[in-house]
Backbone as a ProteinNet text record, in pm:
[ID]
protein_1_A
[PRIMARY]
XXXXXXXXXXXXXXXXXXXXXXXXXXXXXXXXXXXXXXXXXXXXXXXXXXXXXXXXXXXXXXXXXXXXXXXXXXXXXXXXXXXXXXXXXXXXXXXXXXXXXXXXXXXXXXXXXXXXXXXXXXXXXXXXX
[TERTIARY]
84.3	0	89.8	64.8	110.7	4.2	127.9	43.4	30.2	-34.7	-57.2	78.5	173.9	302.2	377.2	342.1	394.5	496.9	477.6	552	477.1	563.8	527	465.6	375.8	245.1	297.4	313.7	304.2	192.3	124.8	-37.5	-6	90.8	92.6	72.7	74.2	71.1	-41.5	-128.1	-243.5	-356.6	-253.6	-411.7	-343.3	-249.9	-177.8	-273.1	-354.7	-425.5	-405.5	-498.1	-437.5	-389.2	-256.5	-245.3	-336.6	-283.3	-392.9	-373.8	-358.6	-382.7	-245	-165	-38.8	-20.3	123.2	61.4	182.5	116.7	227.1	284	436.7	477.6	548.2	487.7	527.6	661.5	806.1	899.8	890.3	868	842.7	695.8	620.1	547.9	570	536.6	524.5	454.2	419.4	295.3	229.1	96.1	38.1	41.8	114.1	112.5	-15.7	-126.8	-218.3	-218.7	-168.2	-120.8	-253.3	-294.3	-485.9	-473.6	-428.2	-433.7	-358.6	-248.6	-119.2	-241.8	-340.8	-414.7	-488.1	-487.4	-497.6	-414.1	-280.8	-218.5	-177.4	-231.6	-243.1	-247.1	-287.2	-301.2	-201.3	-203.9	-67.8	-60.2	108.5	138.9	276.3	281.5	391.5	461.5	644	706.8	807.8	802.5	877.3	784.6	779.8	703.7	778.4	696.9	779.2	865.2	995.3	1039.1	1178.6	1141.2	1257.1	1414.3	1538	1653.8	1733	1809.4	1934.2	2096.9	2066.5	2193.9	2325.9	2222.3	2290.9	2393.8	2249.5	2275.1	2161.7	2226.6	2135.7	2062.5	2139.5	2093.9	1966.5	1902.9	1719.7	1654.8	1640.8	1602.9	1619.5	1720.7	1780.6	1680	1694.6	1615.7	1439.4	1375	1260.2	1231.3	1299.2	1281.7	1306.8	1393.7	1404.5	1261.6	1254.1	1085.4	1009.2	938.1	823.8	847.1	921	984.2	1025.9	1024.9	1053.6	939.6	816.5	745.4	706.2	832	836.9	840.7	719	716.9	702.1	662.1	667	484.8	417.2	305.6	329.5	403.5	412.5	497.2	458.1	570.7	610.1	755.1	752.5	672.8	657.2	617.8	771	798	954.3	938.5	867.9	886.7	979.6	1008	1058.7	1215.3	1307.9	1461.8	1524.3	1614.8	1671.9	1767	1829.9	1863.8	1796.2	1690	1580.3	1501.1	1510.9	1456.9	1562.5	1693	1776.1	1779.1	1765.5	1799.9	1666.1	1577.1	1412.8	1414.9	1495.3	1555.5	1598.7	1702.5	1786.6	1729.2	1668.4	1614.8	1489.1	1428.4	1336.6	1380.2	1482.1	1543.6	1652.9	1661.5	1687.9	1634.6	1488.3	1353.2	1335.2	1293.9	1282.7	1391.8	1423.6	1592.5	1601.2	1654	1696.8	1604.1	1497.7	1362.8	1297.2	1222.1	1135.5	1101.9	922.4	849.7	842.2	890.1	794.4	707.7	660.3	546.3	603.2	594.4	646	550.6	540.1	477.3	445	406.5	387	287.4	363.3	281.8	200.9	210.9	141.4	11.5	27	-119.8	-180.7	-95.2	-121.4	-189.2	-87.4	-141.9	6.9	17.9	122.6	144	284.6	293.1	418.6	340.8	476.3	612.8	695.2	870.7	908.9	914.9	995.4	1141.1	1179.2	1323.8	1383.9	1508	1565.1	1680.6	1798.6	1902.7	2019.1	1925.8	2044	2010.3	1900.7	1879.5	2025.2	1976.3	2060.6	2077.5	2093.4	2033.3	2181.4	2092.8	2190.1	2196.4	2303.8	2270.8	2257.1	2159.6	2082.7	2186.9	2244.4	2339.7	2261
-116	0	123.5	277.9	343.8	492.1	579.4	698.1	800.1	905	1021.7	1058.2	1063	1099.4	956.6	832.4	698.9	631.5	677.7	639.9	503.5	373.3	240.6	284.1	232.3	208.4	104.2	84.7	-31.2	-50.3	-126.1	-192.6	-173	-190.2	-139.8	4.5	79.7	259.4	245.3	202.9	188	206.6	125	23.1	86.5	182.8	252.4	334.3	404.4	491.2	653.9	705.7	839	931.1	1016.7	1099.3	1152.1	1182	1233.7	1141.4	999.6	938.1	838.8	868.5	822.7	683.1	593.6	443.5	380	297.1	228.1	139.5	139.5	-18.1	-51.8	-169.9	-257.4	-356.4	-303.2	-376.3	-521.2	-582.2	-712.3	-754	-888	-935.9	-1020	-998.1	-1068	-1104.8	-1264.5	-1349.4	-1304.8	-1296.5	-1282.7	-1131	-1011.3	-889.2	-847.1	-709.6	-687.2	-517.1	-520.4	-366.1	-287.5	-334	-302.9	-95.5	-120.8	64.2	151	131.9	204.2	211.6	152.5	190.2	337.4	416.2	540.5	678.1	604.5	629.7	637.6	530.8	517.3	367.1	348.9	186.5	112.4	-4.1	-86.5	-166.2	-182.1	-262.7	-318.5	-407.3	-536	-548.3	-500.5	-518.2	-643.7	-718.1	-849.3	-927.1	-1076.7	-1160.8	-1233.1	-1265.1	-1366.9	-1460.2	-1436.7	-1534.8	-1485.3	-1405.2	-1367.3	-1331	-1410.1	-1391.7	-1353.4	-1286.3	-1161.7	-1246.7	-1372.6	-1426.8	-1414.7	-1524.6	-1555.6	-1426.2	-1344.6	-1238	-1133.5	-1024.5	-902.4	-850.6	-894.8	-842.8	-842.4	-957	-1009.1	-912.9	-908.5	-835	-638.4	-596.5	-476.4	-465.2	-547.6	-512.3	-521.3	-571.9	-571.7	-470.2	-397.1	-322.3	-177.2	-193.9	-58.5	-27.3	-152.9	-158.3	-101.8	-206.5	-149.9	24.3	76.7	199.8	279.3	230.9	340.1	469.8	472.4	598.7	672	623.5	650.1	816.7	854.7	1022.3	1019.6	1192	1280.8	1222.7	1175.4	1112.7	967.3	963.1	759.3	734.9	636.3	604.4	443.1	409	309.4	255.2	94.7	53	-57.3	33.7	-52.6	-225.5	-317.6	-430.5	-590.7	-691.8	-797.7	-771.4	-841.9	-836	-755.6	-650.5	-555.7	-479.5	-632.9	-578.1	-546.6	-595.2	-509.9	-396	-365.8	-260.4	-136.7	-151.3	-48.8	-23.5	-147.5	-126.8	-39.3	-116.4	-34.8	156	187.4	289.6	402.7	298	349.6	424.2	307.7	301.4	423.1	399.8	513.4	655.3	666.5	833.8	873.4	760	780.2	850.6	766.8	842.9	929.4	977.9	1102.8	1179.6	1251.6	1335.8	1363.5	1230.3	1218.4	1224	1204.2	1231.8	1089.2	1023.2	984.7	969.8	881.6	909.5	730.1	715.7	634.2	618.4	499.6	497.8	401	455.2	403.7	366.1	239.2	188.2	206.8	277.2	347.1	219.8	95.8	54.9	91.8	174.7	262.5	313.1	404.8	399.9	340.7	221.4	125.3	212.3	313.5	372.3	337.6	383.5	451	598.2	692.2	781.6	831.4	911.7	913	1004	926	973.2	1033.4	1197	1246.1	1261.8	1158.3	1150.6	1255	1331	1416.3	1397.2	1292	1264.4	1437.5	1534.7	1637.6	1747.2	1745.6	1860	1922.4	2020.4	2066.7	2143.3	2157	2184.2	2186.9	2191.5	2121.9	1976.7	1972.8	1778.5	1805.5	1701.6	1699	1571.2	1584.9	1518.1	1502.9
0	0	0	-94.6	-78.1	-37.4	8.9	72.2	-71.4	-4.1	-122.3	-217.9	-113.1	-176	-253.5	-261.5	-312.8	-257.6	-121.9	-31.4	12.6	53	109.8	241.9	315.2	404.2	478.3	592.7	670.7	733	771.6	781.8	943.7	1032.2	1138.6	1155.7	1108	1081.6	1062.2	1007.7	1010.3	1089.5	1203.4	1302.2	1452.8	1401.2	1540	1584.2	1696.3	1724	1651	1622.8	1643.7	1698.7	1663.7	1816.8	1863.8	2039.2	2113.3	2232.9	2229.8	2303	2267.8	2381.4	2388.9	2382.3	2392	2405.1	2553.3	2620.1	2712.6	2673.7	2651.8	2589.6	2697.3	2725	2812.8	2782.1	2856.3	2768	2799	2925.5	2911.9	2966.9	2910.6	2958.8	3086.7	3247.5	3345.6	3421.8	3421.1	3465.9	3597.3	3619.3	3690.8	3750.6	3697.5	3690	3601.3	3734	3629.7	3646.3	3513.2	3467	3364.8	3408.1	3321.8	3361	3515.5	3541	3464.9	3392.6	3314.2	3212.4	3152.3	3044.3	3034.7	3198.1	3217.5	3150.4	3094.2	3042.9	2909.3	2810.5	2676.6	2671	2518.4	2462.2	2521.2	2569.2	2630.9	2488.2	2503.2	2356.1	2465.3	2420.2	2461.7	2363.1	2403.2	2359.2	2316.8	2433.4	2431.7	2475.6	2467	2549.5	2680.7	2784.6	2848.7	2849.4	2905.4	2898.4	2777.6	2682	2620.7	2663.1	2648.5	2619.7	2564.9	2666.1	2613.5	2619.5	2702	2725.8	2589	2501.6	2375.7	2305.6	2245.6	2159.9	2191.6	2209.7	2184.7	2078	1970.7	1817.4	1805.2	1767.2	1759.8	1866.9	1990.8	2070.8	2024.3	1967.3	1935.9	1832.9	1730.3	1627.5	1652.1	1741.7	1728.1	1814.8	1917.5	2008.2	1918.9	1810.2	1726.8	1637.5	1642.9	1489.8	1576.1	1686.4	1791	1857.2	1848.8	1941.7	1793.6	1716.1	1566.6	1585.6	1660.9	1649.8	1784.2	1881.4	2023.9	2029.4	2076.4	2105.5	2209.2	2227.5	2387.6	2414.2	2391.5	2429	2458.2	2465.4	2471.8	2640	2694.7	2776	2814.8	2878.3	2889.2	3029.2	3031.6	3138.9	3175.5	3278.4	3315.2	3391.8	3310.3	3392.9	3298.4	3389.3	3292.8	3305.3	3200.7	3159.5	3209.6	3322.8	3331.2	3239.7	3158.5	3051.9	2889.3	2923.8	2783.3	2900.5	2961.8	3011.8	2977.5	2990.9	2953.5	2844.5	2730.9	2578.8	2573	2583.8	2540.7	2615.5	2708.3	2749.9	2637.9	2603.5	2539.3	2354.5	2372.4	2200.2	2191.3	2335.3	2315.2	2334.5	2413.7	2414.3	2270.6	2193.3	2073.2	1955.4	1996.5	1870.6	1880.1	2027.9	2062.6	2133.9	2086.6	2109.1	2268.2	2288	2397.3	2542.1	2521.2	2611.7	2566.2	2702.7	2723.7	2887.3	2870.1	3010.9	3054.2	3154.6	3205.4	3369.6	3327.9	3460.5	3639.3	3692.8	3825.3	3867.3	3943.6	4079.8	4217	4249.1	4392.2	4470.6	4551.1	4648.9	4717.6	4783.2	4923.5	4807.2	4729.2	4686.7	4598.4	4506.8	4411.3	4291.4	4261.5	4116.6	4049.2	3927.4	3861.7	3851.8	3880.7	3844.5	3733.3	3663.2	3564.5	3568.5	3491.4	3515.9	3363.1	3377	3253.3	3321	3153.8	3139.5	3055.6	3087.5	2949.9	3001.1	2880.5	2908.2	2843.1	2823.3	2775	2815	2933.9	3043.9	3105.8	3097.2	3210	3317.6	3434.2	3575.1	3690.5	3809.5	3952.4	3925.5	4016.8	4043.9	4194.2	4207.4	4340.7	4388.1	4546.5	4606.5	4714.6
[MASK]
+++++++++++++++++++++++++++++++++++++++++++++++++++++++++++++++++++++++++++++++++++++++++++++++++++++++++++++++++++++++++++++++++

């Protein structure tokens, strides 16, 4: 499929929401976690599934985390759970798309919500000691 300009269409671009309404990508899927509330936040989309491995090779993981996170904006945020080390890459990849900025959502026990975390890796400020 092509657009007005004859540019190729991906069928995922498609069926992506419209802006307005941000999306949560969840970098890993973990059992018996129910993250239904982060949907307060935007569409949840799952980035990795359970159970996925970084031991071997990073590559496979790099590349699907670049595809899924290719339209990572200032409306989107991550949901930090799963792999510690696909939590950093998915980090990483998303303050890439977006110049050097992204948000994600924290866990607050005590009142069992999520609240969200803006990241800007090229702020500049105090450093708090």
């Amino acid at each position: 499929m092509t657009d007005k300009f004859g540019g190729a269409v991906d069928i995922s671009d498609l069926t992506r929401p419209l802006r307005g309404r941000g999306t949560v990508f969840v970098v890993q899927e973990v059992p018996g976690r129910n993250i239904l509330s982060a949907e307060k936040f935007g569409d949840l989309e799952l980035l990795l599934p359970e159970g996925s491995q970084l031991v071997l090779s990073t590559g496979p993981t790099v590349k699907r985390l670049n595809y899924k996170l290719r339209n990572f904006n200032d409306e989107d945020y991550l949901l930090l759970m799963g792999d510690p080390s696909a939590i950093g890459i998915a980090c990483a990849i998303a303050a890439t798309q977006n110049r050097g900025k992204f948000k994600c959502l924290k866990w607050d026990r005590r009142e069992y919500k999520y609240y969200p975390i803006e990241v800007n890796l090229y702020e500049r400020g105090e450093i708090d000691e």
